[in-house]
N, C-alpha and C positions, 0 to 999 in steps of 0.2 A: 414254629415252622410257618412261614410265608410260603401259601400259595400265588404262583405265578398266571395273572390272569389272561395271560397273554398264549399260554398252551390251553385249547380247547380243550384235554381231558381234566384240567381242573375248574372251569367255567363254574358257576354257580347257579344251580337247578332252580330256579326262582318259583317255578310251578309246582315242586315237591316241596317248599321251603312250605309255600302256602296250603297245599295238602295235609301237612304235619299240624302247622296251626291250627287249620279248621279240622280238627280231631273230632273224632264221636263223641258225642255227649249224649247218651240214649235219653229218651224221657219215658223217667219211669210212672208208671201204670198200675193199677190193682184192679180196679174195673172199668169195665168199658161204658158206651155211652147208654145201652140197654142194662146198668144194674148187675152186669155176670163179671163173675171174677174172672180175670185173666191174669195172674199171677200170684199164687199163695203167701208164696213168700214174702208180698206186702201187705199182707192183710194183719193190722195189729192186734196184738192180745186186747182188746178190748172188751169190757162184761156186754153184755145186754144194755143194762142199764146205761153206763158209758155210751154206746151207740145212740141208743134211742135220748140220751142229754145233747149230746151232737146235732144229733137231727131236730131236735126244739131251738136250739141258738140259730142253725141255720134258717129257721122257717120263721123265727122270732126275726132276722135280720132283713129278712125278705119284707117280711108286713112293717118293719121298719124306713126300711128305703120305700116302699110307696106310701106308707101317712107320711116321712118326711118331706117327699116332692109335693104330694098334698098340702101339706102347711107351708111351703115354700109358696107356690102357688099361690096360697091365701093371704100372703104379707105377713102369718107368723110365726117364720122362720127367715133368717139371714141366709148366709151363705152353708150351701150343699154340694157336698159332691157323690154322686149314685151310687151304689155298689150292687145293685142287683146283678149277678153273674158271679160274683167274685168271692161268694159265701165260701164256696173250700178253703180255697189260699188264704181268706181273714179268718175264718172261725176253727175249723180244720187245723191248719196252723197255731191259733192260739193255745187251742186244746192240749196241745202237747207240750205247754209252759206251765212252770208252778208259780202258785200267789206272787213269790218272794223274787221271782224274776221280773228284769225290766222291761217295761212297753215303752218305743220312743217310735210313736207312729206320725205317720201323714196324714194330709186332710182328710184321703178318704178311708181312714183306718180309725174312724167314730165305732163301728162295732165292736174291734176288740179293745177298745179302749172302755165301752162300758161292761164289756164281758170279765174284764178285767178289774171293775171296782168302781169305777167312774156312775156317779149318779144320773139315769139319765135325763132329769129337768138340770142339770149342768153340763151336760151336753148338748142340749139344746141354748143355753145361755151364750154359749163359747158360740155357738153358730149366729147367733143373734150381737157378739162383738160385746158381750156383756161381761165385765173385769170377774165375777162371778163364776163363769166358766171356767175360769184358769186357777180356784181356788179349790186343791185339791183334800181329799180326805187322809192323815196324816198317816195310812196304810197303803197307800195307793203307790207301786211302784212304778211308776209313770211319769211322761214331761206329758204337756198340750202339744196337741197337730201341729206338724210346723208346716209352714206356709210357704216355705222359700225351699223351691226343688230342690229334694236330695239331701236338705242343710242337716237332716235328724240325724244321715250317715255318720256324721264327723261327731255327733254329740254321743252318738252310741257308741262310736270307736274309745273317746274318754271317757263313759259310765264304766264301757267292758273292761278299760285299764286295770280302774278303780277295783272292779271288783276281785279282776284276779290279782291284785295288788294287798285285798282285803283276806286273801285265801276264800274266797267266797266262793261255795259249790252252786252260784247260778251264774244265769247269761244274763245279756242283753241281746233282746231282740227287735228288729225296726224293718220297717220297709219303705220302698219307693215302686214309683212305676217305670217302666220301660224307657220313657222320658228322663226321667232320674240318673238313668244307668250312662248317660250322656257328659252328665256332669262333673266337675272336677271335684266336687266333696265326695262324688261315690268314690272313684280310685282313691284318694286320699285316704277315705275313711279306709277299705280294705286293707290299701297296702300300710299304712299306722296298726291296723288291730291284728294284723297279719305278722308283721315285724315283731308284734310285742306277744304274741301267742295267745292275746288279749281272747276274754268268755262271750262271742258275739254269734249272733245267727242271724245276717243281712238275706234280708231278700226283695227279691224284683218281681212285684205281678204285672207279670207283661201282660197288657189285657190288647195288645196289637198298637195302640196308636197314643202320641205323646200330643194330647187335647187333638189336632186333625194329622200328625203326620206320622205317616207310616214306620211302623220298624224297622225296617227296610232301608228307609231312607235318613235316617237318624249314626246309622253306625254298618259296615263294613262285615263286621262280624257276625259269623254264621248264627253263632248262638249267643245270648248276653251270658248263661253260665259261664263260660268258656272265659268272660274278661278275668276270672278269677288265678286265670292260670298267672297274670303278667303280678299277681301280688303273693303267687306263694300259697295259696290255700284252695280247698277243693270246693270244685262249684259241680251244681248239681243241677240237672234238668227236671221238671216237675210235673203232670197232667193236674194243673190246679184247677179244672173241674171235677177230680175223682178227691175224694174227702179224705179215703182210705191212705192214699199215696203222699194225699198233701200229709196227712198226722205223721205216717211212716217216717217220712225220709225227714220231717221235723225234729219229731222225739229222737232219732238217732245222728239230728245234726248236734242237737241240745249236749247229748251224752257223750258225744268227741268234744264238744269245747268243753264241757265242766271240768273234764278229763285230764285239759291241761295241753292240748293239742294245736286251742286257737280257732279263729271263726270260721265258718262255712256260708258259702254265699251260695242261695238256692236259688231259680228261675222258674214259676210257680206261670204256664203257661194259662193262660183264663183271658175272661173278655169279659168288657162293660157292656148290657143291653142299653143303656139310658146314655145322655150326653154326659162332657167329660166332666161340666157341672152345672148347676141350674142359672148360672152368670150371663147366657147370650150362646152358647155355645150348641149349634145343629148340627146334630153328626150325620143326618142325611145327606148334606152337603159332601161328605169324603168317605161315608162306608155304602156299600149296596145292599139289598133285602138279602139278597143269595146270600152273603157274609151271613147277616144278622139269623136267616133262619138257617143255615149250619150250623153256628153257635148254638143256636137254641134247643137242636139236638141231643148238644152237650150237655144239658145245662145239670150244674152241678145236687139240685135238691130232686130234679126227677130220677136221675141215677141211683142217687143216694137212698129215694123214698121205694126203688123198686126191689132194690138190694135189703134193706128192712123189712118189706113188706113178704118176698120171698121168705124169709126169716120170723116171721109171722109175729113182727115186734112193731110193724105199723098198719095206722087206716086211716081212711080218709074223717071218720070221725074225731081220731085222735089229735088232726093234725089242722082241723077245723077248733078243735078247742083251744091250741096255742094260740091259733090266728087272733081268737076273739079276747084270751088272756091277751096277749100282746098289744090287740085294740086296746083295752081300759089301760093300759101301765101307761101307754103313749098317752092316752089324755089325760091321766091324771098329770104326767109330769109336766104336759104343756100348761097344765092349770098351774102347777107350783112355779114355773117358770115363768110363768103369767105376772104371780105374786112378785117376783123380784122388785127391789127399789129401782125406780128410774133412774138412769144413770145422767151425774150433773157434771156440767163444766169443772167446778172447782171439787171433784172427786177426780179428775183426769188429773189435776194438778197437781194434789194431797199425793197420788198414786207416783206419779213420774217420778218424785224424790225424797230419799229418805233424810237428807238436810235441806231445807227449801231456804235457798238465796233469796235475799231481800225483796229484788222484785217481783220473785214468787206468789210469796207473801202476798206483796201488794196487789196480785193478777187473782189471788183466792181470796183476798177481803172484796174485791170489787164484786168480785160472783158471784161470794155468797150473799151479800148485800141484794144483788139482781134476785136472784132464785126467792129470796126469804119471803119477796113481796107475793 
């Protein structure tokens, strides 16, 4: 049937059309920014000990992002990008993957990539652009950070094929930032892992701003869960400064895609305290103190440490001796990373190809010639 646009009682409601779009996508919750629970029923089965291993990754990934900026700082570190703020939506999240599942993270997704198996004086190497960092341990289900917005979307969408292809009862999991969610490998990647009912669990830590620009001003849409609707699969709103909510709504995205169901795209609401990375980039310039100390209200390890400590499974001394274990791990690996050979011209070359063409050859006999003296 063709409606005739010409009689006003079939006109086309353009303001309802868009009400319907921007649908509710609640963000779910477990605790609030004081530690109390505000919804049971996200509070996951989790032991004691589970909680209080939780609450060490996060407070290990805190003292992590500040000696990192530190050794950045000092020229001995390469390229960084902060995560202080973000510990729910990366470790929280991770938490609720097993070994045999895939990491296909982003730059600033270095903690769950070593929470995951990644050594970390080889994480430090990858930051330092050192061929070393990308040479993984042959357990390790993982690619390296990629560097090109969003590009990991597309590469988890074929790992996720693969797997449900292989009958394999795990996922692949990856993320991007808010900035990502922009990009044309995100819809591609969903709507390919979506079509194929492919094992993935994409997510977006929207930490507010893609390096200076606002969320806001990036995209249209009320919420970025919500892009999930135009590929077919369910997307999910998140409080990724509550730990509780980010594992929750994790572990039971994990358990629909093993399932056989297809991916789930979450939106893990959280914020970076530090700039977008230590390359030049001043976020004084585009966020205000008001912003940064409301977040900080948030912020995801004082929730989590008051919510434990009510529980009477943390202290301050407990949480003083991660700090200082974390201290010595970080130096000792910046010493082994230390050790690394210096990387040579005619090793860039050796590396580039695995049949090396004539003048190849002749560009790695000139070098090594140079080097040897």
């Amino acid at each position: 049937m063709y409606y005739n646009m010409a009689e006003k009682k079939n006109k086309i409601n353009f303001e309802a059309l868009m009400e319907n779009i921007n649908a509710d996508f609640p963000i779910y919750q477990a605790l609030d920014q004081e530690g109390k629970i505000v919804n049971e029923e996200l509070v996951p089965d989790l032991s004691d000990d589970e909680l209080v291993e939780l609450m060490k990754r996060m407070v290990w990934s805190r003292v992590l992002d500040q000696r990192s900026t530190a050794l950045n700082r000092q020229g001995r570190l390469g390229f960084y990008a902060p995560t202080a703020g973000q510990e729910a939506s990366q470790l929280a999240s991770h938490f609720a993957f097993e070994k045999e599942d895939v990491l296909l993270p982003g730059y600033r997704d270095v903690p769950q990539l070593i929470q995951h198996g990644l050594p970390l004086s080889e994480a430090f190497l990858w930051s330092r652009g050192h061929m070393a960092g990308n040479l993984y341990p042959e357990d390790l289900q993982a690619l390296p950070p990629q560097i090109i917005i969003g590009a990991q979307y597309v590469q988890a969408a074929g790992v996720a094929l693969g797997l449900k292809k292989r009958n394999k009862k795990n996922v692949v999991f990856t993320y991007t930032g808010d900035g990502g969610s922009s990009q044309g490998d995100f819809y591609e990647a969903i709507n390919f892992a979506g079509a194929y009912k492919a094992n993935a669990v994409f997510y977006i830590q929207n930490n507010g701003f893609a390096i200076s620009t606002p969320r806001e001003k990036q995209t249209a849409a009320k919420t970025l869960a919500q892009k999930a609707v135009a590929a077919g699969i369910p997307g999910i709103q998140v409080d990724g400064m509550d730990p509780l909510a980010v594992y929750t709504v994790s572990k039971m995205a994990r358990e629909w895609s093993i399932n056989g169901n297809g991916p789930v795209l979450i939106e893990a609401l959280t914020y970076r305290y530090g700039p977008h990375t230590l390359s030049g980039d001043d976020p004084t310039r585009y966020r205000t103190k008001d912003m940064d100390d409301e977040w900080q209200l948030k912020d995801p390890l004082i929730r989590f440490r008051n919510y434990l400590a009510e529980k009477g499974l943390w202290s301050e001394d407990k949480e003083e001796e991660i700090i200082e274990q974390t201290k010595e791990e970080i130096k000792q690996a910046i010493a082994d990373a230390d050790r690394a050979p210096k990387q040579k011209i005619s090793d860039f070359l050796k590396n580039m190809y695995e049949v090396q063409p004539q003048n190849i050859k002749e560009q790695i006999e000139f070098y090594e010639a140079k080097e040897s003296k």
